[in-house]
C-alpha positions in Angstrom: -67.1 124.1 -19.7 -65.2 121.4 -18.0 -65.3 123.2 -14.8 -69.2 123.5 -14.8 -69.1 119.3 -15.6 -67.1 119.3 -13.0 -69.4 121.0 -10.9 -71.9 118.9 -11.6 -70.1 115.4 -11.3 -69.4 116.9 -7.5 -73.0 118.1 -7.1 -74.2 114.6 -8.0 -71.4 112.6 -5.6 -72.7 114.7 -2.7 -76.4 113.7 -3.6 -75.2 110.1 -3.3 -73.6 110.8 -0.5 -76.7 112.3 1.5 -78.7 109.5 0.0 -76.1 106.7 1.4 -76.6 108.5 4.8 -80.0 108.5 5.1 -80.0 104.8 4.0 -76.9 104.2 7.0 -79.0 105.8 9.1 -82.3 104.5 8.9 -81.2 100.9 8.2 -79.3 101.2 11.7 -82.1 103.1 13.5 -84.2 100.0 12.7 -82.2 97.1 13.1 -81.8 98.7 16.7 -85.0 99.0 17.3 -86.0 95.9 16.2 -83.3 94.5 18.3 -84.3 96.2 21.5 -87.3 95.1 20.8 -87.1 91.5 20.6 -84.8 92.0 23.7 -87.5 93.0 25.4 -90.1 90.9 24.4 -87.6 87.9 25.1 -87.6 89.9 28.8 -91.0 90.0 29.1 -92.4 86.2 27.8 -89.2 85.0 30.1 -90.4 86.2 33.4 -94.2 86.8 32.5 -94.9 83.4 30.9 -91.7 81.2 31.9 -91.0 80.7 27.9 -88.4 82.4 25.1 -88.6 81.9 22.1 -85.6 80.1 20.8 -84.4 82.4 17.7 -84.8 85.8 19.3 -81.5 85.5 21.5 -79.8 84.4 18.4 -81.4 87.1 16.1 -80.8 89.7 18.5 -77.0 88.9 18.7 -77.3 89.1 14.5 -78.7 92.4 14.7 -76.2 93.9 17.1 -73.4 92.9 14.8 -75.3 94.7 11.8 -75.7 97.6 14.1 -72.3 98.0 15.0 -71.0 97.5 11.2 -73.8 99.8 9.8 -72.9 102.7 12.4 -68.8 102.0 11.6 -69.9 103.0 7.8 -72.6 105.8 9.0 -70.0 107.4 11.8 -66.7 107.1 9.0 -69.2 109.4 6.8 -69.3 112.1 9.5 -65.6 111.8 10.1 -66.6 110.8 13.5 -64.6 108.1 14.7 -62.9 108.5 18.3 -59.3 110.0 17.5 -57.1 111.9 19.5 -57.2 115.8 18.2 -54.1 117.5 20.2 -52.0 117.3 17.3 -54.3 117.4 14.5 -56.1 120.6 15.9 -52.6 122.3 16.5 -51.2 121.6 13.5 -55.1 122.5 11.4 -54.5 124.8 8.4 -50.8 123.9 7.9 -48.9 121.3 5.7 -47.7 119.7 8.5 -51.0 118.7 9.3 -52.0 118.0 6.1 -49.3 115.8 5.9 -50.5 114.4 9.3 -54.2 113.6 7.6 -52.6 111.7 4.4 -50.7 109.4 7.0 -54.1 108.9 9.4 -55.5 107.8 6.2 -52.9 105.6 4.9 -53.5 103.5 8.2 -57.2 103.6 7.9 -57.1 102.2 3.9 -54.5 99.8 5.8 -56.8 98.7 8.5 -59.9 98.9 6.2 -58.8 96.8 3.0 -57.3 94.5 5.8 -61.6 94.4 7.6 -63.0 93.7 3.9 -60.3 91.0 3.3 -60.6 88.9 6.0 -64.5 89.9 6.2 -64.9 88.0 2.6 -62.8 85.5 3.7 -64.8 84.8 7.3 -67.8 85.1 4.7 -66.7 82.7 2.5 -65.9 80.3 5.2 -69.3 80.9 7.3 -71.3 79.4 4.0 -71.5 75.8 5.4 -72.5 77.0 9.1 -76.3 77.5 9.7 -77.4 79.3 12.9 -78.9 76.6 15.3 -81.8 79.1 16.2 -83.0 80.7 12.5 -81.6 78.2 10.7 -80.1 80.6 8.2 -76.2 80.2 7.0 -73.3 82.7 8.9 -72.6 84.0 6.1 -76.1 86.4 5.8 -74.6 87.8 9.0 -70.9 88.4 8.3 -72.1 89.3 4.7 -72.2 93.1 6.9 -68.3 93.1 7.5 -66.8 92.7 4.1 -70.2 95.8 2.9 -69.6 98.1 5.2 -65.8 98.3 4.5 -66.9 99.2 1.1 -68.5 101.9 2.2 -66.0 103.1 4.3 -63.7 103.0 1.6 -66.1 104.9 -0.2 -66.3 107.1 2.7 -62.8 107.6 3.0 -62.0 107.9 -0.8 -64.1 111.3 -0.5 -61.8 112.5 2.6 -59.0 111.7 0.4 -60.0 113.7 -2.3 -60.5 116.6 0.3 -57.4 116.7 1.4 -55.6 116.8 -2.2 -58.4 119.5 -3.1 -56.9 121.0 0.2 -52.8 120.7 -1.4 -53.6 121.8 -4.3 -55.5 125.3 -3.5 -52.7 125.9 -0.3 -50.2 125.1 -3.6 -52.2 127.4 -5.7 -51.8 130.1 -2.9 -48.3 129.9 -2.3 -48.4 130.3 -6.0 -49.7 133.8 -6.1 -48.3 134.8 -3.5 -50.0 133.6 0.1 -48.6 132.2 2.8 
């Protein structure tokens, strides 16, 4: 019984999961293409008409910085950040490396509770700043940095729990008498 609501609690988690991609992923996919976008229109009316508009420079730069902080969440959900793998793929499968992966993300909740910290503080402090351009406050485009370390907490809660799923069944094996 508790193993079948089990089942289902993990079955549901992964649905959120998939769901919090596609969202990552589509959110991303268009705030880069709206970016290139006005990019290029801001090309185009530059050298074809001798005029920019004003706020598309600014709003470009706003984008980028959603893009980049949207894509840190979407690529920490794929486990897909640049790391160095010698010693992680020679030591796969063994409680060294386990041990190896609890550490990695020891500095990553370090470096990510450390990114929403000072991202609500920057946040906080970007209230009374307006963009000369758009004439919207900072704080609608730093509001990104503080929301996607949430999800990559989320993100890296669920590798967390992989790896102690991971101790526990090499524990259970040693147990009954694996290696």
């Amino acid at each position: 019984m508790a193993r079948a609501l089990f089942s289902k609690g993990v079955l549901r988690m992964d649905n959120l999961f998939k769901g919090l991609r596609t969202v990552l992923y589509w959110g991303s996919v268009s705030s880069m293409t709206l970016m290139l976008g006005l990019i290029f229109m801001q090309v185009i009316s530059r050298y074809c008409f001798g005029y920019t508009f004003e706020w598309s420079e600014e709003l470009a730069r706003f984008l980028f910085v959603w893009v980049v902080f949207l894509g840190s969440a979407l690529i920490m959900g794929e486990s897909g950040h640049l790391s160095v793998q010698l010693l992680a793929r020679k030591l796969e499968n063994t409680l060294p490396g386990l041990v190896l992966e609890v550490v990695v993300n020891l500095c990553s909740y370090a470096f990510i509770l450390l990114l929403l910290l000072q991202g609500a503080k920057m946040t906080k402090v970007m209230t009374f700043q307006t963009a000369p351009g758009l004439g919207i406050s900072m704080s609608a485009v730093y509001i990104i940095i503080p929301a996607s370390a949430c999800l990559m907490l989320l993100y890296l809660l669920k590798d967390t729990t992989r790896i102690f799923k991971a101790f526990r069944t090499r524990k259970s094996l040693k147990a009954q008498g694996g290696k």
